[in-house]
VOGU-3710 file (C-alpha; in Angstrom, 3 decimals, decimal comma):
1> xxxxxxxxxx> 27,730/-192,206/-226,324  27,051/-189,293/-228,719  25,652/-186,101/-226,481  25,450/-184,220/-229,479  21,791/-182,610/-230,252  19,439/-182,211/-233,122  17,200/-179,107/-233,169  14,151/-178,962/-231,035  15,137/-182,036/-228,815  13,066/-183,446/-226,822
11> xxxxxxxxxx> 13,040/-183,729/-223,239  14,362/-187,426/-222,708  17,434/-186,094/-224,722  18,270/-182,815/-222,548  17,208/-184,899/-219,947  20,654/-185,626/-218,222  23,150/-185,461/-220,829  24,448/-183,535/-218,362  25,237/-185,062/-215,127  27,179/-188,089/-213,327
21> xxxxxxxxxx> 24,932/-190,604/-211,312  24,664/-189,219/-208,241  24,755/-192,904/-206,397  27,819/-194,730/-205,835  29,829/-195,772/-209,264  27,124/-193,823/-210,963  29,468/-192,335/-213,683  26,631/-191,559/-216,502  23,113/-190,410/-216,622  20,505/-192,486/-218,668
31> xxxxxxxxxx> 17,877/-190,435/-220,260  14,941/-188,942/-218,765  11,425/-189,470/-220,121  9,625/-191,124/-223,004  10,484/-190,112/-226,386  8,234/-187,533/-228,464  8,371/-185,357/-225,265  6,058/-186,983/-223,508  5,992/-187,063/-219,873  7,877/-189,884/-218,175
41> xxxxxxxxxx> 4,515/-190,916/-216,178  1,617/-192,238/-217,650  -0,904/-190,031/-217,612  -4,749/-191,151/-215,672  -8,249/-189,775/-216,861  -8,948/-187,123/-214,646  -12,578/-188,606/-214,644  -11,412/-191,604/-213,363  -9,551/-190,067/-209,871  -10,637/-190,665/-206,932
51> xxxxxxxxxx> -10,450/-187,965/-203,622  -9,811/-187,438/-199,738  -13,212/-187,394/-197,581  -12,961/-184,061/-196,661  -12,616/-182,783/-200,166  -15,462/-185,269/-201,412  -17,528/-183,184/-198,729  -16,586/-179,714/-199,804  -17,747/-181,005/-203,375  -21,213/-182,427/-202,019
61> xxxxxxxxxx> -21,579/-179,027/-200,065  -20,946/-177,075/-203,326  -17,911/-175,231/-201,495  -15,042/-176,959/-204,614  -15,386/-177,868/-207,752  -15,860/-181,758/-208,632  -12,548/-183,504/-208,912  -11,939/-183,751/-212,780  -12,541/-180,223/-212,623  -9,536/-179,563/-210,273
71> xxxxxxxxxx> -6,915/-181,493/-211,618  -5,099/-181,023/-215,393  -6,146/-182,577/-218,585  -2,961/-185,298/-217,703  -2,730/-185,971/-213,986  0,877/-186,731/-213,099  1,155/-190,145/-211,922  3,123/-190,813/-209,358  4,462/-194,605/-207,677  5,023/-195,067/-203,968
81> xxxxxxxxxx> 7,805/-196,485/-203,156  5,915/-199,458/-201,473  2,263/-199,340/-201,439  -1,149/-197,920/-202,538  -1,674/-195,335/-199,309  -4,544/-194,201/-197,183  -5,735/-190,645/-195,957  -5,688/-188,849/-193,481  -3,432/-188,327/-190,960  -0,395/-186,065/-190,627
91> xxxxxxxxxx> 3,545/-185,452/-190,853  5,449/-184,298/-188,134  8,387/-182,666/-188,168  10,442/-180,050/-186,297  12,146/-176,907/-187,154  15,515/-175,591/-185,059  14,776/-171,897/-185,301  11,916/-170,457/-187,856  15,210/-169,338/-190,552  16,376/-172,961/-191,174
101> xxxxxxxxxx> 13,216/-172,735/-193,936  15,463/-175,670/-195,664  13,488/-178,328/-193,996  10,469/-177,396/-196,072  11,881/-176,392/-199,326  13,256/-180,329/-199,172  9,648/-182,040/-198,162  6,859/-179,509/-198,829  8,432/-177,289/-201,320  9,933/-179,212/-204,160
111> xxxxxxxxxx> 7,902/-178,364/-207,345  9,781/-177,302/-209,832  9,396/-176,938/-213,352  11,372/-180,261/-213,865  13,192/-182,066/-211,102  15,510/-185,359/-210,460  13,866/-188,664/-210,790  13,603/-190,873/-207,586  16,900/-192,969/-209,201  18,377/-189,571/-208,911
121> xxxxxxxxxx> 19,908/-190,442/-212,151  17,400/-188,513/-214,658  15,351/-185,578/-214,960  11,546/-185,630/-215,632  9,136/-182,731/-215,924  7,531/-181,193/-213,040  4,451/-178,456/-213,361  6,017/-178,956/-217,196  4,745/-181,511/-219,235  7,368/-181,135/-221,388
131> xxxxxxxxxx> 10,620/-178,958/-223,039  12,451/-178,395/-226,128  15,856/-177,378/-226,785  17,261/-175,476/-229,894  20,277/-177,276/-231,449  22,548/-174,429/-229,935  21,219/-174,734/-226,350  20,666/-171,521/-226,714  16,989/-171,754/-226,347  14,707/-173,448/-224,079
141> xxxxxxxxxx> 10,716/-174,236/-225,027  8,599/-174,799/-222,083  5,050/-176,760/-222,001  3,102/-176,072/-218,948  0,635/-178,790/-218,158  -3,125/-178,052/-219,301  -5,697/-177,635/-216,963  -3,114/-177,310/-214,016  -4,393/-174,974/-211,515  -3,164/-172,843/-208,343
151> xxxxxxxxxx> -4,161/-173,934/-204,915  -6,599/-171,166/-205,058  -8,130/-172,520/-208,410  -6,787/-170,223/-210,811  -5,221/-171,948/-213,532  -1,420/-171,591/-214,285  -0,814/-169,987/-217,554  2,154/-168,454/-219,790  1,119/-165,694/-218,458  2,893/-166,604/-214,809
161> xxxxxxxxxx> 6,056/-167,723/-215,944  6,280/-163,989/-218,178  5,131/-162,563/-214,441  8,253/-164,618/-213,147  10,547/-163,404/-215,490  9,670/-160,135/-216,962  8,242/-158,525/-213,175  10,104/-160,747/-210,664  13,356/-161,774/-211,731  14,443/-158,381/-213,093
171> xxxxxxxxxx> 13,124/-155,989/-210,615  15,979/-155,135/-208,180  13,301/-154,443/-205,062  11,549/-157,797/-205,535  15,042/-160,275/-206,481  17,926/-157,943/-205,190  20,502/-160,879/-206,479  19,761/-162,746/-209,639  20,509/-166,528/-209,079  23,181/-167,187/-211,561
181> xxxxxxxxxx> 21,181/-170,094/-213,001  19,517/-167,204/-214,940  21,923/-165,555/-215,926  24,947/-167,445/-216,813  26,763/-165,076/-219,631  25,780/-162,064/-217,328  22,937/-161,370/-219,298  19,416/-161,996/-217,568  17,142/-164,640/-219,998  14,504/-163,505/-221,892
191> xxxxxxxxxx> 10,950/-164,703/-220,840  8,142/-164,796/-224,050  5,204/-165,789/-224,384  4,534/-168,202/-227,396  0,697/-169,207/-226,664  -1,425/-169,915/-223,224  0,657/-172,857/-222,065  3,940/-172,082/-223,902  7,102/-170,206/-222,675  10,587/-169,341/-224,220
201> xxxxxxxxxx> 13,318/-168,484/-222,552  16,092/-167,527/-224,693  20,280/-167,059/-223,371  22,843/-165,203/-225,322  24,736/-168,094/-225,228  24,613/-171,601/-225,437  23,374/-172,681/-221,986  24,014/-176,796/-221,993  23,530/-177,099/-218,120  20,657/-175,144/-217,356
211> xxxxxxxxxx> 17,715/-178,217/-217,483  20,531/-179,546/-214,562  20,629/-176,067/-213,011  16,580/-175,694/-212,888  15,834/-178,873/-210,723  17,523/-177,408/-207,847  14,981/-176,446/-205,162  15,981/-172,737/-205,568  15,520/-172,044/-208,973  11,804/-170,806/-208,968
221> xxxxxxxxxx> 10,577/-170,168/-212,092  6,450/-169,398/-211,837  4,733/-167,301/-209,697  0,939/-166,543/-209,080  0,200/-163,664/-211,148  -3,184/-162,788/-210,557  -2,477/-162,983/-207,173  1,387/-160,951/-206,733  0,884/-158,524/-209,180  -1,089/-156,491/-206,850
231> xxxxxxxxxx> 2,110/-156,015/-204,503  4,211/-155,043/-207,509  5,687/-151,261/-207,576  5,403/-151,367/-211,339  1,782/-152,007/-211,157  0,491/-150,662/-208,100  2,886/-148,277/-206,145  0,987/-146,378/-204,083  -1,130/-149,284/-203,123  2,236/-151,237/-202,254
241> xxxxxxxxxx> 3,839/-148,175/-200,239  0,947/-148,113/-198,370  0,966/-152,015/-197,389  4,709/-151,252/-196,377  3,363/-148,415/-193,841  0,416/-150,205/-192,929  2,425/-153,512/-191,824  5,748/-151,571/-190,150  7,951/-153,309/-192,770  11,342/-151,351/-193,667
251> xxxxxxxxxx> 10,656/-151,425/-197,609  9,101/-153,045/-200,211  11,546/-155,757/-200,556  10,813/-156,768/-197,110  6,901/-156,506/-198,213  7,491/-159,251/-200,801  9,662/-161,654/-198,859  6,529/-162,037/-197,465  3,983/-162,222/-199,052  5,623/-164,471/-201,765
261> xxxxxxxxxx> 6,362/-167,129/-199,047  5,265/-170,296/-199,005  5,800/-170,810/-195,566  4,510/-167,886/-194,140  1,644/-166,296/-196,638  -1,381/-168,236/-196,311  -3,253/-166,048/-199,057  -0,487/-166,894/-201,410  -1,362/-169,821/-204,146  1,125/-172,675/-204,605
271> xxxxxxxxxx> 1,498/-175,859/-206,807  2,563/-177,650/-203,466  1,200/-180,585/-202,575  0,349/-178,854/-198,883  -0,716/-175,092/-198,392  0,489/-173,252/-195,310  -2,507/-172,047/-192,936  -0,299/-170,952/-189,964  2,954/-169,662/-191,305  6,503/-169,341/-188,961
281> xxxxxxxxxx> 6,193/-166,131/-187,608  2,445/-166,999/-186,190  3,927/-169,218/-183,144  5,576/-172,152/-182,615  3,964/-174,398/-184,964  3,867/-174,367/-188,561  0,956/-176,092/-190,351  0,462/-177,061/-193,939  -2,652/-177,937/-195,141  -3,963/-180,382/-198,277
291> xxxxxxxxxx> -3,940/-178,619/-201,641  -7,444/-179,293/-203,090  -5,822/-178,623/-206,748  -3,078/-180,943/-206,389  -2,145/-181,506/-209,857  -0,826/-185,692/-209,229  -2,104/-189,063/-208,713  -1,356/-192,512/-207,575  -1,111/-195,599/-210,276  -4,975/-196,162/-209,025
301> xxxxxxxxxx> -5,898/-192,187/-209,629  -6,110/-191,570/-206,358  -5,437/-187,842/-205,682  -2,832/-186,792/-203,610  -1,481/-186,099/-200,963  -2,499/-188,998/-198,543  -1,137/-187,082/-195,621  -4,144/-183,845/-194,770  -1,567/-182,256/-193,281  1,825/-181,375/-191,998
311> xxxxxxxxxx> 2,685/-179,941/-188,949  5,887/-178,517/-187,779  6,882/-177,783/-184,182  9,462/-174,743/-183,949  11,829/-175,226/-181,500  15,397/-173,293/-180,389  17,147/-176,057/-178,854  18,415/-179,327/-180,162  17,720/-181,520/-176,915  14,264/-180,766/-177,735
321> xxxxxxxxxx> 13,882/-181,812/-180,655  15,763/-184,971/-179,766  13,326/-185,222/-176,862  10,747/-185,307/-179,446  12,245/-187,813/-181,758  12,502/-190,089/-178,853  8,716/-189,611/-177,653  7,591/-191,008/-180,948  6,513/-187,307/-181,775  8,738/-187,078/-185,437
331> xxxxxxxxxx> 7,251/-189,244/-188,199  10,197/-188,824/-190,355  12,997/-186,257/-190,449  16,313/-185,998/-190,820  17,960/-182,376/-190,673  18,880/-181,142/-187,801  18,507/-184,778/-185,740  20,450/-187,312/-187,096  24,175/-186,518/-185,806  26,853/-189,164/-184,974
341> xxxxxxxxxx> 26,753/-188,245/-181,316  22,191/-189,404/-180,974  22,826/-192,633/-182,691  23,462/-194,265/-179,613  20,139/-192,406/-177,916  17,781/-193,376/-180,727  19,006/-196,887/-180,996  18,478/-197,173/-176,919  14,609/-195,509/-177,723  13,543/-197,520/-180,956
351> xxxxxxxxxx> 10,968/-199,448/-178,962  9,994/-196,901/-176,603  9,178/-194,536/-179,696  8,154/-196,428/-182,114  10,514/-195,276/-184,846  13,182/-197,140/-186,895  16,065/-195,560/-188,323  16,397/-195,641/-192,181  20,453/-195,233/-194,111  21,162/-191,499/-195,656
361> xxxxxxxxxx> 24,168/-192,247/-198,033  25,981/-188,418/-197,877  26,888/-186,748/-201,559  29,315/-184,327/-199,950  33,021/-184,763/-200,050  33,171/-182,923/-196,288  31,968/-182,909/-193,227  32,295/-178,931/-193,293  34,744/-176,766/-195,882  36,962/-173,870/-193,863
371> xxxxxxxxxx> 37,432/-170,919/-195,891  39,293/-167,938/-194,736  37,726/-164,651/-196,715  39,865/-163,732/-199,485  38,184/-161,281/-200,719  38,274/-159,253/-197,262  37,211/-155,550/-197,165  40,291/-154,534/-194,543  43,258/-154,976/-197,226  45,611/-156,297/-194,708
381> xxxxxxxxxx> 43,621/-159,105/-193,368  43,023/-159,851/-197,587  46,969/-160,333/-198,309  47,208/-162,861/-195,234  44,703/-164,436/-196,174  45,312/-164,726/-199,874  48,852/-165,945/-199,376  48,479/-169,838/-199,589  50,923/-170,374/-197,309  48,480/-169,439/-194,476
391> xxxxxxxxxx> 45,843/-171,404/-195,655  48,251/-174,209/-195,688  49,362/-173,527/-192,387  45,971/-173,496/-190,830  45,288/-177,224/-192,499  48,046/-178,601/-191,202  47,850/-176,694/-187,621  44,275/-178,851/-187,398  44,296/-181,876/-185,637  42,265/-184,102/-187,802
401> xxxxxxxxxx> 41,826/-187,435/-186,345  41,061/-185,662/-182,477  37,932/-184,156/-184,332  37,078/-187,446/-186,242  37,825/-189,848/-182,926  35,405/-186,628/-180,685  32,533/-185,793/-182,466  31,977/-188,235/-185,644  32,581/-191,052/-183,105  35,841/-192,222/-184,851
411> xxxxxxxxxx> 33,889/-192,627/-188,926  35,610/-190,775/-191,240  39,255/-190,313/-192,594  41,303/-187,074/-192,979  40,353/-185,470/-196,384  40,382/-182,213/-198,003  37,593/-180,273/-200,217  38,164/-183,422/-203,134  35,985/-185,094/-204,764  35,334/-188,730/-203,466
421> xxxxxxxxxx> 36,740/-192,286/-204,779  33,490/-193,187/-206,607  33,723/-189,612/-208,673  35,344/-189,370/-211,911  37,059/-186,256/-210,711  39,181/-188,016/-207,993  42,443/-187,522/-207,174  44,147/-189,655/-204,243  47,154/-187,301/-203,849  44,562/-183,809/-203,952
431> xxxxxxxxxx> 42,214/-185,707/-201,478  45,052/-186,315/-198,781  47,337/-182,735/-199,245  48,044/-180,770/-196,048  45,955/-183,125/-193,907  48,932/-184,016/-191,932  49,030/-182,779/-188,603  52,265/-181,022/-188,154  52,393/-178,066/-185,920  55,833/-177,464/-186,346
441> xxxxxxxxxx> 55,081/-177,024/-190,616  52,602/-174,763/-189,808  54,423/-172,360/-187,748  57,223/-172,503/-190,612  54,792/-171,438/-193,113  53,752/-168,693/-190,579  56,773/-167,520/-189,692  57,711/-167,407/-193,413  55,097/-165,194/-194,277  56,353/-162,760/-191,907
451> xxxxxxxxxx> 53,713/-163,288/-189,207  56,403/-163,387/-186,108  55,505/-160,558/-183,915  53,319/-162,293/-181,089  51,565/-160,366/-178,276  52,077/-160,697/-174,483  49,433/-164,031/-174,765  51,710/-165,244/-177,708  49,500/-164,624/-180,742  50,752/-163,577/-183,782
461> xxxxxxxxxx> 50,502/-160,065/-184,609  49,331/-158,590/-188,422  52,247/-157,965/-191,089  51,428/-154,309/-190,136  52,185/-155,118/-186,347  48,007/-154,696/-185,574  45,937/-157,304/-182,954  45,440/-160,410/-185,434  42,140/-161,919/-184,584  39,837/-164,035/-187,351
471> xxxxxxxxxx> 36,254/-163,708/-186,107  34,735/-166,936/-187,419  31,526/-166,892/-187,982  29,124/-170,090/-187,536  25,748/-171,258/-188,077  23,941/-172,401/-184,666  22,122/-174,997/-186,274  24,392/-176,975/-188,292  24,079/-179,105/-191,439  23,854/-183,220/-192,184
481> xxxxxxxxxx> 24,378/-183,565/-188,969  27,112/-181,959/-188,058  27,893/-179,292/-185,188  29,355/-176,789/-186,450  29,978/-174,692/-183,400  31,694/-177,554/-182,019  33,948/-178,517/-184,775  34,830/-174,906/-185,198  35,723/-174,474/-181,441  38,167/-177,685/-181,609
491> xxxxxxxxxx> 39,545/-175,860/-184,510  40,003/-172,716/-183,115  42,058/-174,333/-180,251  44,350/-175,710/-183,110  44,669/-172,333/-184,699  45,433/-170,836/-181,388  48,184/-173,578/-180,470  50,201/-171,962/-183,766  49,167/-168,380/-182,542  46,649/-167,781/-184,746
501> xxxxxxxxxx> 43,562/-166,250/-182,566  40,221/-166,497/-183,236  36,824/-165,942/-181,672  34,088/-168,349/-182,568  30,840/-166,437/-182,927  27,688/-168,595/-182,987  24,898/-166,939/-184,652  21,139/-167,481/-185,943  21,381/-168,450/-189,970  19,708/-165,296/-191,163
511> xxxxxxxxxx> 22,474/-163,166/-189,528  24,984/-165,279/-191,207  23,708/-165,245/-194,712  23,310/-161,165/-194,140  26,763/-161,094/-193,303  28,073/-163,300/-196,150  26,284/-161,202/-198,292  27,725/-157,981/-197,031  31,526/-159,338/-197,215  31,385/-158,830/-193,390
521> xxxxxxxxxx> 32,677/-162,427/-192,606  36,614/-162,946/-191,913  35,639/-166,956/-192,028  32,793/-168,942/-192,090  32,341/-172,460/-192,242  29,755/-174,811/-194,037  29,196/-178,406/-195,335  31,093/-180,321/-197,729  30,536/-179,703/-201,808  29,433/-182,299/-204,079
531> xxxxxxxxxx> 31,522/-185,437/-203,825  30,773/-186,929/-207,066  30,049/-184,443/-209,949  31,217/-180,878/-209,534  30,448/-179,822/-212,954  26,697/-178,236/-211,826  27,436/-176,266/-208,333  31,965/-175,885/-208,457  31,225/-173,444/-205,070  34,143/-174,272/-203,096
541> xxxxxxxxxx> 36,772/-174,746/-205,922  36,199/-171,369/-207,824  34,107/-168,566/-206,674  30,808/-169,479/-207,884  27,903/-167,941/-205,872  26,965/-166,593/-202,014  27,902/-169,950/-200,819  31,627/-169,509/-202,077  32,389/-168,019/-198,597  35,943/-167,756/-199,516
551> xxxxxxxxxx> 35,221/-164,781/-202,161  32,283/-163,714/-202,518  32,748/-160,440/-204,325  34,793/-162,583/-207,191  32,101/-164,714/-207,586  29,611/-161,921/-207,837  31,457/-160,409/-210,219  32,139/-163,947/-212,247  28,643/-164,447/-212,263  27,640/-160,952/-213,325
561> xxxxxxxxxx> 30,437/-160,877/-216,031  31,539/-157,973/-214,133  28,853/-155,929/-214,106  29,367/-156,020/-209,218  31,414/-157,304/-207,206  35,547/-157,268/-207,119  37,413/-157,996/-210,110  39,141/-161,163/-209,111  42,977/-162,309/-209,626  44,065/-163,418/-212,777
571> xxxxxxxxxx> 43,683/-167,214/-212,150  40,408/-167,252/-210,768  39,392/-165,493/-214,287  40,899/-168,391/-215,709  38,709/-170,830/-214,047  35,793/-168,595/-214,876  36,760/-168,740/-218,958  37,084/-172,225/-218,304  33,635/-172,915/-217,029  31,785/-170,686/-219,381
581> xxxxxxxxxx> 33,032/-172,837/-222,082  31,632/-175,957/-219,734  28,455/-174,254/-219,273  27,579/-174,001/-223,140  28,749/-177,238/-224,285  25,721/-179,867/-224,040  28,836/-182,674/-225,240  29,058/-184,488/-221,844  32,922/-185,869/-222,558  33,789/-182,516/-223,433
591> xxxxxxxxxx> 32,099/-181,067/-219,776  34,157/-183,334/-217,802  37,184/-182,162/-219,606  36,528/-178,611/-218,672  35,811/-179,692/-215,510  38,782/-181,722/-214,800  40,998/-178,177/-216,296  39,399/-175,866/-213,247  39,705/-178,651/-210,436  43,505/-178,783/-211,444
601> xxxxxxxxxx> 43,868/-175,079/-210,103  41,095/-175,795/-207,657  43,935/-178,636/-206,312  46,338/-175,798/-206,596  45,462/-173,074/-205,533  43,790/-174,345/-202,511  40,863/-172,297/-201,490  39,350/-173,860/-198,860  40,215/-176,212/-196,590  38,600/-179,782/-195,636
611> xxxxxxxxxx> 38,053/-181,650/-192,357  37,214/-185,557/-193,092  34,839/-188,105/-195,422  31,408/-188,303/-193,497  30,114/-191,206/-191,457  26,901/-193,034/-192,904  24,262/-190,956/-191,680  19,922/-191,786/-190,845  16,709/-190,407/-190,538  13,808/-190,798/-188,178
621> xxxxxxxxxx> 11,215/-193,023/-189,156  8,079/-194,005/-187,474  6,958/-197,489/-187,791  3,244/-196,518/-188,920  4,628/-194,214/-191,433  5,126/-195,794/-194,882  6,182/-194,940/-198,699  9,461/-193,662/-197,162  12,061/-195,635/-198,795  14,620/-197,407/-196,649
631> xxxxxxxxxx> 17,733/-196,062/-198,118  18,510/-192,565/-199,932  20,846/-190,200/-200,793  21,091/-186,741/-198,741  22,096/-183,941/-200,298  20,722/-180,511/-200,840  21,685/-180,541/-204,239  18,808/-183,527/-204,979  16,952/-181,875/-202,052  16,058/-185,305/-199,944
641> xxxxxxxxxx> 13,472/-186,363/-199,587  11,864/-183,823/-202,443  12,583/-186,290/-205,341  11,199/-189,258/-203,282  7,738/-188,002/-203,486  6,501/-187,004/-200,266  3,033/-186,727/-201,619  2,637/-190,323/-201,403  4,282/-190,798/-197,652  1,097/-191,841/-195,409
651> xxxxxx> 0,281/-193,325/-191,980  -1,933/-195,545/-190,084  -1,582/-193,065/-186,642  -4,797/-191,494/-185,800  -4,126/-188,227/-184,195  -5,453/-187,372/-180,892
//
């Protein structure tokens, strides 16, 4: 296939030249939309929609404009998955701790400019209707939809993605870290404004992943003007200082983590399909309410959302929301339910709560990636821990199949950070190295390295005869259904067997991204990376971004060009030359060849460390709860069940 591009293509073109098929055997993407830059849905006569009752009585009253009114010129239409839906009615769902905001960015929140296609194979346009590219990728024409309007009515202009990038993105109070999506040659993109529904953003350098890089749920790239401007410092400091006085807040950046969230700022306007009237921090329940200006459609113009509402219960414990699950009380969730160890429960309660449970297939290569901090502010912790032979020694000190046969119920097989079999990036021999459980190679390795002083309990001292003790640090709540603080405490008693100490320190998510981001961490602990293409997000085989816990003042300084962070070693520059030259190339053969030259000193340099392939995993599903389709991928990456449309999900349960 020729990836090669004309000027000024169009979006089915750019679509996914990019990317391998996310799905099993999925090796190559097929194009995105229609051709001429249309959008990939037909569009519907606004005139010709129909409404929820509620609405259709706001209208009557006079208190919202009439329907063709509220939506854009060309409705996005959208298919459910199985039938024409009804309204009314509401989702239920439930958080584990008011940080794990996750949960919402994957069902309420995913509305970007373009985003992945329900085959997860191809990109179409979101609020866009649609893009050009210049023939150096260097360039990027956006087409915002006409007509389309904020939750609050206002429409969406130009003038909110130049807010987004000339006000937001650049101003150090408001983003204090630039996502590297925006600026990939360590220069930030340039925002213009071509006309009152046309954008440029323009790189320094050819940019051939970025239409990838934009569909994940992070990369925000509009927000409300003529409603945030008014909480800017550029344009209205003393109005701003005094909102930071007047609500106790520390600074201003606290001021606008606020008030530009979705899930906690109900004044705040939103493309999303539900608007949130009783944020996180108001109680124990979050609710979400029907956008009035929801800018899609069903195939028989119905507007959407079915669903009026969704509702989330906050809770701190997991029984409970397993208790919940069981008393029919979830509609349909996933995160932070569906581990190995409840199958058993929620197969005994089916009946009893009126649920089913639908197949997740995983897209990461792990159950959870180790890393050690090699980038560690105390320089003698930083040489143990950069000397491979350690990292080694800690693989092979970990007893694999105990953890597999404990808490994944026996699924799974030993297997390190690799990509999977169905990825065309695997390698048998990199997939299986140091999984062997050998305590006796491990303490070798150790002892080679120096490490033999032990204290009176028998734990290795430091090369500089100090207490040796690795704090780990771990998330409370977990990910894809795995327990972290459990798998880390089974691996700590490995660790300790070779005299390697450690104390496992559970903590609430915020804390751990603060301390990631501060370099505080000596290891941390999170879920596998992507199992089939690596090419978009390499975090755990080259320091990439926050979530590259193994160095993350090299990768701030990779992705800054180094403008922050650490200057890394000389091979981990290598990797970075390396993927520059994949980022600009939009020639597909020649990205997996790039990407196949950094795995190879991904493989040998070995970074982080793996625990096992991950069991089949499920969701929740209520039986009166429909449109959800039986079988899907999970991964954060395609943010399930975001490209699924949950605007179309619907149920036949009346609430009390």
């Amino acid at each position: 296939m020729n990836w090669s591009m004309p000027s000024k293509t169009i979006v089915r073109t750019v679509g996914l030249l990019l990317a391998v098929g996310i799905l099993a055997g999925c090796a190559h993407l097929k194009p995105a939309s229609n051709q001429n830059g249309k959008p990939s849905a037909p569009a519907a006569a606004a005139a010709d929609a129909k409404e929820a009752p509620a609405l259709a009585q706001l209208v009557a009253q006079g208190k919202l404009p009439k329907l063709e009114e509220r939506l854009p010129k060309k409705p996005v239409v959208v298919k459910p998955a199985d039938r024409i839906g009804t309204y009314g009615g509401s989702w239920r769902m439930g958080l584990r701790g008011k940080s794990d905001t996750q949960l919402l960015t994957r069902t309420v929140g995913y509305e970007n400019a373009v985003r992945w296609a329900t085959d997860y194979k191809s990109v179409e346009p979101g609020f866009l209707e649609r893009w050009e590219v210049s023939a150096d990728a260097k360039s990027y024409t956006f087409y915002i939809r006409e007509g389309l309007k904020w939750s609050d009515g206002h429409p969406v202009t130009a003038d909110d993605m130049l807010f987004w990038g000339n006000d937001v993105l650049v101003a150090k109070e408001l983003t204090p870290t630039i996502a590297s999506f925006f600026q990939p040659s360590g220069q930030v993109v340039k925002v213009s404004k071509i006309d009152t529904y046309t954008v440029r953003l323009d790189f320094a350098a050819p940019y051939g992943l970025f239409i990838q890089r934009i569909t994940h749920p992070s990369a925000e790239m509009i927000r409300p003007a003529h409603y945030l401007k008014q909480f800017v410092p550029k344009y209205n400091k003393e109005f701003v200082e005094q909102e930071v006085k007047r609500r106790g807040l520390p600074d201003v950046t606290a001021l606008w983590s606020w008030v530009s969230s979705p899930w906690e700022n109900p004044e705040l306007p939103v493309l999303n399909a539900w608007v949130v009237k009783q944020g996180l921090s108001s109680g124990q329940t979050a609710l979400f309410e029907r956008n009035p200006y929801y800018w899609k459609v069903d195939p028989q113009g119905h507007q959407l959302p079915y669903l009026d509402r969704v509702v989330v219960n906050i809770v701190e414990d997991d029984n409970a929301l397993v208790l919940k699950a069981l008393n029919g009380e979830i509609d349909w969730q996933e995160r932070n339910l569906a581990t190995p160890a409840n199958k058993a429960v929620f197969v005994d309660g089916m009946q009893r709560g009126n649920y089913s449970l639908t197949e997740l297939t995983l897209e990461n290569d792990n159950v959870a990636s180790i890393h050690v901090n090699m980038a560690h502010k105390d320089p003698e912790m930083r040489k143990i821990f950069q000397d491979k032979r350690f990292r080694v020694a800690l693989s092979h000190a970990i007893n694999r199949q105990e953890i597999i046969s404990t808490l994944f119920l026996g699924q799974g097989e030993p297997w390190q950070n690799a990509p999977l079999a169905n990825s065309p990036f695997y390698d048998a021999e990199w997939a299986k190295q140091y999984t062997e459980y050998d305590v006796a190679k491990a303490n070798q390795l150790l002892d080679e390295m120096g490490l033999t002083a032990r204290d009176s309990r028998g734990m290795r001292l430091r090369l500089d005869g100090k207490p040796f003790l690795i704090v780990f640090d771990v998330s409370n709540t977990g990910i894809n259904g795995v327990n972290f603080v459990d798998l880390v405490e089974m691996v700590s008693k490995s660790w300790k067997a070779v005299g390697v100490d450690v104390l496992v320190k559970p903590m609430d998510r915020s804390l751990l991204m603060s301390r990631k981001a501060g370099n505080d961490h000596d290891a941390g602990i999170w879920s596998g990376g992507m199992g089939i293409d690596t090419t978009v997000y390499p975090l755990y085989h080259m320091p990439y971004t926050i979530d590259s816990i193994f160095a993350i003042p090299w990768a701030n300084w990779i992705s800054t060009k180094g403008k922050s962070g650490d200057e890394p070693p000389a091979i981990i520059k290598q990797q970075a030359e390396i993927y520059w030259e994949l980022e600009k190339t939009t020639d597909r053969v020649k990205q997996i060849e790039r990407e196949k030259e950094l795995l190879k000193i991904s493989k040998e340099q070995f970074y982080t460390i793996g625990i096992s392939t991950m069991a089949p995993s499920y969701a929740i599903r209520r039986n009166d709860f429909f449109n959800v389709p039986n079988k899907m991928v999970l991964s954060f990456i395609y943010p399930t069940p975001g490209p699924l449309n949950p605007c179309t999900f619907f149920t036949t349960r009346v609430d009390k």
